[in-house]
C-alpha positions as CSV (number, residue, x, y, z in Angstrom):
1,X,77.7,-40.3,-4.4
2,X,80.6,-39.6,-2.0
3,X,79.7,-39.0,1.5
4,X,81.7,-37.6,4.1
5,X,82.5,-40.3,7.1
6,X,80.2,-40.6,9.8
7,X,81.7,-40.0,13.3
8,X,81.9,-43.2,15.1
9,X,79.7,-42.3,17.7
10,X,77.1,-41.6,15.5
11,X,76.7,-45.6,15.3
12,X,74.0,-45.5,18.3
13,X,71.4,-43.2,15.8
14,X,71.3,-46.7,13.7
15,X,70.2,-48.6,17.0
16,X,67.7,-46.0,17.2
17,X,66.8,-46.4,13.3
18,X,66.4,-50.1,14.0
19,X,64.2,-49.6,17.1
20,X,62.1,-46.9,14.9
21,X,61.8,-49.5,12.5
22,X,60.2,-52.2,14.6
23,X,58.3,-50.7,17.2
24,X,57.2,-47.6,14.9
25,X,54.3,-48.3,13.5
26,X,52.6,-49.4,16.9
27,X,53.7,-45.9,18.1
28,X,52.3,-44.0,15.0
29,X,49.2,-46.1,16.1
30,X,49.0,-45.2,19.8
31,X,49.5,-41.5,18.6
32,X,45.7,-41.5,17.7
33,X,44.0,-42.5,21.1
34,X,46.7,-40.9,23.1
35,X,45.9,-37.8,21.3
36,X,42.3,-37.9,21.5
37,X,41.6,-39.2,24.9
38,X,44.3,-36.6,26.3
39,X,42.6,-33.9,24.7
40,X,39.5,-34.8,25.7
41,X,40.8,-34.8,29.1
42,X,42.7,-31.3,28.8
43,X,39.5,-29.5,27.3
44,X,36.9,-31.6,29.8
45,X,39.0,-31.8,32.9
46,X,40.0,-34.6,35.1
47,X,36.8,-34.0,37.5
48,X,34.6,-34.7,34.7
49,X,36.1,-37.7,33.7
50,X,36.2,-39.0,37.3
51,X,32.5,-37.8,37.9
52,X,29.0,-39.6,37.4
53,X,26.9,-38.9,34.1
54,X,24.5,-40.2,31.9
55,X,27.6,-41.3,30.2
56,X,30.2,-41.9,32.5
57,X,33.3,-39.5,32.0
58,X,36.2,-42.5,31.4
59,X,33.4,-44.5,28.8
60,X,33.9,-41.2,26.8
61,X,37.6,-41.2,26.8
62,X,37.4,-44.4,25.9
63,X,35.4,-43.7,23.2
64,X,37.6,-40.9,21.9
65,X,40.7,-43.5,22.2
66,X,39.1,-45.6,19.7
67,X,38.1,-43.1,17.3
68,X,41.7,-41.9,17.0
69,X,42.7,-45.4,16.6
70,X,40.0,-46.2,13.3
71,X,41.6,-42.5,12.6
72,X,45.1,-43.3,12.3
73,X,44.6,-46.9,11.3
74,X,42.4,-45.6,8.4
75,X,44.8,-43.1,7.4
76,X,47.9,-45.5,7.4
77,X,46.1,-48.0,5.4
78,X,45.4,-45.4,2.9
79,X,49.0,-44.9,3.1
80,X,50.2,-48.2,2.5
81,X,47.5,-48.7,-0.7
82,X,49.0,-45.6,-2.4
83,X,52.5,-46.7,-1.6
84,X,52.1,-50.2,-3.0
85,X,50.6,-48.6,-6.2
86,X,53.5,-46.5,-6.8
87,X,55.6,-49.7,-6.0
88,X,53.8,-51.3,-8.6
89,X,55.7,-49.6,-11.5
90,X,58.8,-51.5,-11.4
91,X,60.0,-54.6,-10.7
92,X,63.8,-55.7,-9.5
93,X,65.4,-59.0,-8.5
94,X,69.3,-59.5,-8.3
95,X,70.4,-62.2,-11.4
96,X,72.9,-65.3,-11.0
97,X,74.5,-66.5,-8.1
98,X,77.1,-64.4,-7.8
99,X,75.1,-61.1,-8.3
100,X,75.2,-60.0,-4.5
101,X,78.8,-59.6,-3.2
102,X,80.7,-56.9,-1.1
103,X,84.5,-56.5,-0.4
104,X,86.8,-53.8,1.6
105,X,88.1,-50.9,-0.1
106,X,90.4,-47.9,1.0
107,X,89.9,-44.4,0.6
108,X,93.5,-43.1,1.6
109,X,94.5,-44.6,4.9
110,X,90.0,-45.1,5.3
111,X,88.6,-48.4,5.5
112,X,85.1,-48.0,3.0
113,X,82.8,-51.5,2.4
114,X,81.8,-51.5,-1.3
115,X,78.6,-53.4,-1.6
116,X,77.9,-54.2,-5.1
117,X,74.5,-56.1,-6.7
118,X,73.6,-57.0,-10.4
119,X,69.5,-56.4,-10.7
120,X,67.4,-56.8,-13.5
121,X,65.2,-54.0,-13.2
122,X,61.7,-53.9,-15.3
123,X,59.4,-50.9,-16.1
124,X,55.7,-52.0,-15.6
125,X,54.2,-48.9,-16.6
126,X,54.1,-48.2,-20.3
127,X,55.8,-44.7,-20.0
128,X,59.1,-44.1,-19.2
129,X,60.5,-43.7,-16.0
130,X,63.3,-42.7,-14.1
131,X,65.2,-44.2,-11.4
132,X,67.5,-41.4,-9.9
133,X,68.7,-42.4,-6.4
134,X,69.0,-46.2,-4.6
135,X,69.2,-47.2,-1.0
136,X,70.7,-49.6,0.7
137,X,69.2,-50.9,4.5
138,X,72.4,-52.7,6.1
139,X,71.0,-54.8,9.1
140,X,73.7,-55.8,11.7
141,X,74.8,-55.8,15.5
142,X,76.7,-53.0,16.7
143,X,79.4,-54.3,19.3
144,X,78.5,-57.7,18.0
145,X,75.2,-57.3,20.7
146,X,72.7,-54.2,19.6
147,X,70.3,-54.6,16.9
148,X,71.3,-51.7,14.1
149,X,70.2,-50.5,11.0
150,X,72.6,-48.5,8.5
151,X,70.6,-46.5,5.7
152,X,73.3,-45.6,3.0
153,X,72.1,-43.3,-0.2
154,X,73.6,-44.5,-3.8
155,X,73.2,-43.6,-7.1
156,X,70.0,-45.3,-9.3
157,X,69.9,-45.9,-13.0
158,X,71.9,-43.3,-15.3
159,X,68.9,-43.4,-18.0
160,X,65.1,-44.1,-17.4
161,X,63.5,-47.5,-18.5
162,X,61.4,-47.4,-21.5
163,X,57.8,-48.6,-20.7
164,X,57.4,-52.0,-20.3
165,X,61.2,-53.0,-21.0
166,X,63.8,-53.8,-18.3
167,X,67.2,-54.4,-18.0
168,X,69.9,-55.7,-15.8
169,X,72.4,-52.9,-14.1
170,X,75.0,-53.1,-11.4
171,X,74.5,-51.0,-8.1
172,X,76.7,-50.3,-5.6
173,X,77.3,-48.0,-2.7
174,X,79.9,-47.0,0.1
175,X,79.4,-47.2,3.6
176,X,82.4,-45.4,5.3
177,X,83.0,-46.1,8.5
178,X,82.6,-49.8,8.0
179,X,79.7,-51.8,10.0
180,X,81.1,-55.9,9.3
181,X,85.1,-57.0,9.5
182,X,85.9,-58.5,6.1
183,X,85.1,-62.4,5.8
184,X,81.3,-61.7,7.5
185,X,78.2,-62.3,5.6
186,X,76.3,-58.5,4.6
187,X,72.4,-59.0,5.2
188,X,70.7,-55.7,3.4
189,X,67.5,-55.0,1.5
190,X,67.4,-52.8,-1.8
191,X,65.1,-49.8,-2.5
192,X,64.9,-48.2,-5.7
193,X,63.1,-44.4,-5.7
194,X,61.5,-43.1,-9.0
195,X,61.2,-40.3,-10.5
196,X,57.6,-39.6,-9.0
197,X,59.1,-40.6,-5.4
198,X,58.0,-44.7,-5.6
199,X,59.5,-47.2,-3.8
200,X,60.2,-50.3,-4.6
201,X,62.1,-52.8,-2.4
202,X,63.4,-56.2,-2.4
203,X,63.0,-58.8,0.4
204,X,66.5,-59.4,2.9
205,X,69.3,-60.2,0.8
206,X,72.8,-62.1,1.5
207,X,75.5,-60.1,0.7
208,X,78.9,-62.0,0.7
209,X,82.4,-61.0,1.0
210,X,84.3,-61.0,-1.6
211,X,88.3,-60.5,-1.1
């Protein structure tokens, strides 16, 4: 899969992706209460929450805060339950020492890191399955100082897994403009998407250079 090279400005959006990734799911959370106390507020008005009553005006807010936050937390948990059962359909851990490596490549006068990982990769489900697309989560410092996160696309396996079998296939992937200098270590994570749209990821992973 050969993407066209991403300006080098464009480097900040993975400090942003990095920032979504850690602080995002206590936003998603705070959507809930912010949403329902606000439009409690709107609908209600600020006198009335200010103002006596049987119930008092901010014990209501209150209250609608932390019914959107069972809300959201309910839905995300539901979320995460059918995500981990898709997950459960396939397995995939990276074989021998060596199996993680990346090195420097050139695409005409283009510097292009090649990341490349040997996986044994099992069907759990006794159907076939298909793995058409892989990505790769590069974690790194941008200017050596900001926390960044690069997501690069890649291709997945060229013919589905029969059920309950697995075997072992190289991945690899190109990430043009280059995020380390050649020598440094390449920390990443591997997720493999399905045919149904599962994921399945591996823990943090230590990629090293190969010249």
């Amino acid at each position: 899969m050969t993407k066209k090279p991403e300006p080098r400005g464009a480097s900040w959006r993975d400090v942003v992706r990095w920032a979504w990734d850690v602080f995002g799911p206590t936003i998603k959370t705070a959507i809930g209460p912010t949403v329902f106390s606000g439009g409690l507020i709107a609908v209600a008005g600020r006198e009335f929450v200010s103002s006596a009553h049987a119930v008092p005006g901010w014990a209501l807010v209150v209250f609608a805060g932390v019914t959107g936050l069972c809300v959201v937390s309910v839905g995300l948990h539901i979320r995460r339950w059918w995500q981990r059962r898709a997950r459960h359909l396939l397995s995939i851990q990276h074989v021998g020492p060596r199996a993680l490596h990346w090195q420097m490549a050139h695409r005409g006068d283009v510097p292009v890191m090649m990341p490349h990982g040997d996986f044994l990769i099992v069907n759990r489900a006794d159907g076939k399955i298909g793995v058409p697309r892989s990505v790769l989560v590069v974690s790194y410092r941008r200017w050596r100082f900001f926390p960044a996160r690069r997501y690069v696309d890649g291709f997945g396996l060229h013919e589905p897994l029969d059920g309950s079998a697995g075997r072992q296939s190289r991945l690899h992937w190109e990430i043009e403009p280059p995020v380390l200098r050649e020598g440094e270590a390449l920390v990443a994570k591997v997720c493999l998407i399905d045919h149904t749209g599962g994921e399945t990821w591996t823990r943090w992973l230590r990629w090293r250079f190969f010249g």
